[in-house]
C-alpha positions, 0 to 999 in steps of 0.5 A: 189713737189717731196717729201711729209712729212710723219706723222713722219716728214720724207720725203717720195717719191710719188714712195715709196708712190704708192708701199705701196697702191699698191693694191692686185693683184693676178697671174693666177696661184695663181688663178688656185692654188685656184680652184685647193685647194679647192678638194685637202684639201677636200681630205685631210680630208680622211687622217685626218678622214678616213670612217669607211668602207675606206680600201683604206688609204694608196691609198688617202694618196698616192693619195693626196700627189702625187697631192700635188707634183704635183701642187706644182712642176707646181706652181715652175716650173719657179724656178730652182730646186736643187738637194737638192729638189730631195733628199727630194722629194725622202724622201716623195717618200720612205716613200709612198713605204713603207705605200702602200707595207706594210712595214712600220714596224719601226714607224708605220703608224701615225708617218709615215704620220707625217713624210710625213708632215715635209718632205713636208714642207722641200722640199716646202721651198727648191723648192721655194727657201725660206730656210733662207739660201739658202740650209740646215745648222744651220738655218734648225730648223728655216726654219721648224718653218718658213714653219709649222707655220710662212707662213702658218698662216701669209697667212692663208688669202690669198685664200679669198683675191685672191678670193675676187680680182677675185670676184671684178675684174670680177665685175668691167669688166662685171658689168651686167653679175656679178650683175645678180650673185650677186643677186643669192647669195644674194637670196642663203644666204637670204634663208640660214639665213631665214631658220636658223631664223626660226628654231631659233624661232620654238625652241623659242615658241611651238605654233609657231614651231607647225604653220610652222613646216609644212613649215619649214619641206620641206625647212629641211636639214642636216647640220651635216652630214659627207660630210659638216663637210669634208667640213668645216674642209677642209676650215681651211686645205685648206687655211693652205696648200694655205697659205703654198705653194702660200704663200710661194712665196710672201715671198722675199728671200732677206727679208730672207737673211735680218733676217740671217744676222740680226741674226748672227749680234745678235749672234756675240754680244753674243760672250762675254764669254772669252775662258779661261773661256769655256776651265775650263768648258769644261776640268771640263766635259772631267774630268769628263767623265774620271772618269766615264769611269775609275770608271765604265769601267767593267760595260760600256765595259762588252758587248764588252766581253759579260760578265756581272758585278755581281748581273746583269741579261742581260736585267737590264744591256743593258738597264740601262743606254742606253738612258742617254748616249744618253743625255749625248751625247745631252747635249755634242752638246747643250755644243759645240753650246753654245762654239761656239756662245758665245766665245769671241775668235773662238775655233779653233783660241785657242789651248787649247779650241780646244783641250778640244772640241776635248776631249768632243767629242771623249768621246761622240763617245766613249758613242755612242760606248758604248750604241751600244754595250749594244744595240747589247748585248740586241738584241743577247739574246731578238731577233730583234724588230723594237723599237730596230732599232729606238735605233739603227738609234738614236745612228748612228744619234749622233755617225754621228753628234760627228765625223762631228763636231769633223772633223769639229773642225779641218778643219774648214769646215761647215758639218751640212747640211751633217747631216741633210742629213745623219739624214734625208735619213736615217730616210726615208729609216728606213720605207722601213723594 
């Protein structure tokens, strides 16, 4: 027979059949990978915990993630890396700099170290090629959700199994040698669980503790001490980092692609919402945001001229209102996405809509303007201090993403891995100061 019925009435091919049972078979490299794992996370374990004499953490950290690089880079080399690779992997390099010659004076150690974290990642997909679409763009925050969380933990697993089909092979191929170190185990974790038992029942009745507490004393270890709680704790970082990079590959790219076009296939039934009716909305906002700058033009173009509305002292004006303007800026972008995704006709093939977006966000680029301005006036009279750089790359960041989109808007050209690029090496570069 060609075909066999399936339990729900459909034909299925003996060769579908076989790929499904397929069973698990790891590569060599994975094989190495695991070895490899097990000291590396238990390295890790220094930047998580570090010792209370350890002075050396800015050397584990470094240590660690050059070898983390490393192996993966060897893992991938078959792979074809992309420039993109290179600019990330340079990111991590930039922000390792500033921890080892002590420059890291903007963000601090912990959100330096957390940087690193989701640099990696980043590059991890991209070496491997399992960004959804190929390279950075829209799907960006989707891809770090698929690398922090989803592959990880969908392989969290896949140590054991690899170490459990070398096990069993290894077993199958030399059956005399591997039962002579199936009985050494066996023998170990006898006297393991003994040992617990008894414990167990000396703690149960004094008089039985008191008869082989005597025994029992030479058989004592510590179970509680530093290194085998490192070692605990490096399992679980272990197979999330295995997970994370050898899990990754066993990720079908094209499987990827699938859910991309799933979801734009998804979103283009959202598109629903007529134009006219985002225009109204959008010229109700541009209205809005007029009102305000003509009401309050003294007041948010004061530090232009340097001069302060009356009953103000120079810190109470540059700082109120900077990070709402900053909001206002946010909620511009969430404001234009949604145009986008549910417009029933595309802005740019209406005259009226692109107008209004092009109004939104020139007056974002005039907010943007606006709170650098006050930003400058506080650093002039207070001095310059690295929380004041952070405002200062955030308003470059949002000034950056106003003008891309608005260039964006009339050329029709896709610029947002150019902000993903412009945001990330800049934020890299903020930890050399």
């Amino acid at each position: 027979m060609d075909h066999m019925i399936g339990g729900n009435g459909s034909k299925t091919s003996y060769g579908e059949l076989y790929l499904y049972d397929k069973p698990f078979i790891p590569s060599k490299a994975e094989k190495i990978a695991l070895l490899l794992s097990y000291p590396l996370a238990f390295l890790y374990t220094y930047i998580l915990f570090p010792s209370y004499d350890q002075t050396d953490w800015y050397v584990v950290t470094a240590a660690f993630t050059l070898l983390f690089c490393i192996s993966a880079e060897i893992f991938y080399h078959k792979h074809k890396a992309t420039t993109e690779s290179f600019i990330w992997l340079g990111c991590i390099a930039v922000i390792l700099a500033s921890l080892i010659f002590g420059r890291n004076r903007v963000w601090g150690d912990t959100p330096a170290v957390f940087f690193i974290h989701c640099y990696a990642v980043y590059w991890i997909l991209n070496r491997s090629g399992r960004l959804i679409e190929g390279r950075s763009g829209p799907f960006s925050p989707l891809d770090m959700v698929n690398g922090i969380f989803t592959f990880p933990f969908k392989h969290f697993f896949l140590r054991i199994k690899v170490l459990w089909s070398s096990l069993t092979a290894k077993i199958k191929k030399n059956d005399r040698k591997e039962s002579r170190s199936g009985a050494f185990i066996a023998v170990l974790a006898g006297i393991i669980l003994f040992y617990a038992a008894g414990a167990l029942l000396a703690l149960a009745d004094d008089t039985f503790n008191r008869i082989i507490s005597g025994m029992i004393k030479y058989l004592y270890f510590e179970v509680f001490t530093e290194l085998s709680i490192r070692f605990f704790v490096s399992l679980l970082v272990g197979a999330y980092l295995y997970g994370l990079v050898i899990g990754a590959n066993r990720e079908e790219p094209g499987i990827l692609r699938k859910k991309r076009d799933f979801l734009l296939e998804k979103s283009e039934e959202l598109k629903k919402v007529p134009v006219r009716v985002w225009t109204l909305i959008l010229g109700a906002f541009g209205l809005l945001y007029s009102m305000f700058f003509i009401i309050q033009g003294s007041y948010l173009f004061g530090a232009f001229s340097r001069t302060l509305p009356e009953g103000f002292t120079v810190a109470q004006y540059a700082r109120q209102g900077f990070f709402e303007l900053c909001w206002i800026m946010g909620i511009n972008f969430l404001l234009i996405w949604l145009i986008t995704r549910s417009s029933n006709v595309d802005i740019r093939n209406n005259r009226p809509a692109m107008m209004m977006c092009s109004v939104i966000l020139t007056e974002s680029l005039l907010f943007a303007v606006t709170a650098f301005s006050k930003l400058m006036l506080y650093i002039s009279c207070f001095g310059f201090t690295p929380r004041r750089l952070q405002s200062a790359w955030l308003i470059c960041v949002l000034f950056c993403g106003s003008l891309l989109a608005l260039y964006s808007v009339w050329t029709r050209k896709r610029l947002f891995r150019v902000w993903i690029y412009i945001s990330g090496i800049s934020l890299a570069l903020m930890h050399l100061y």
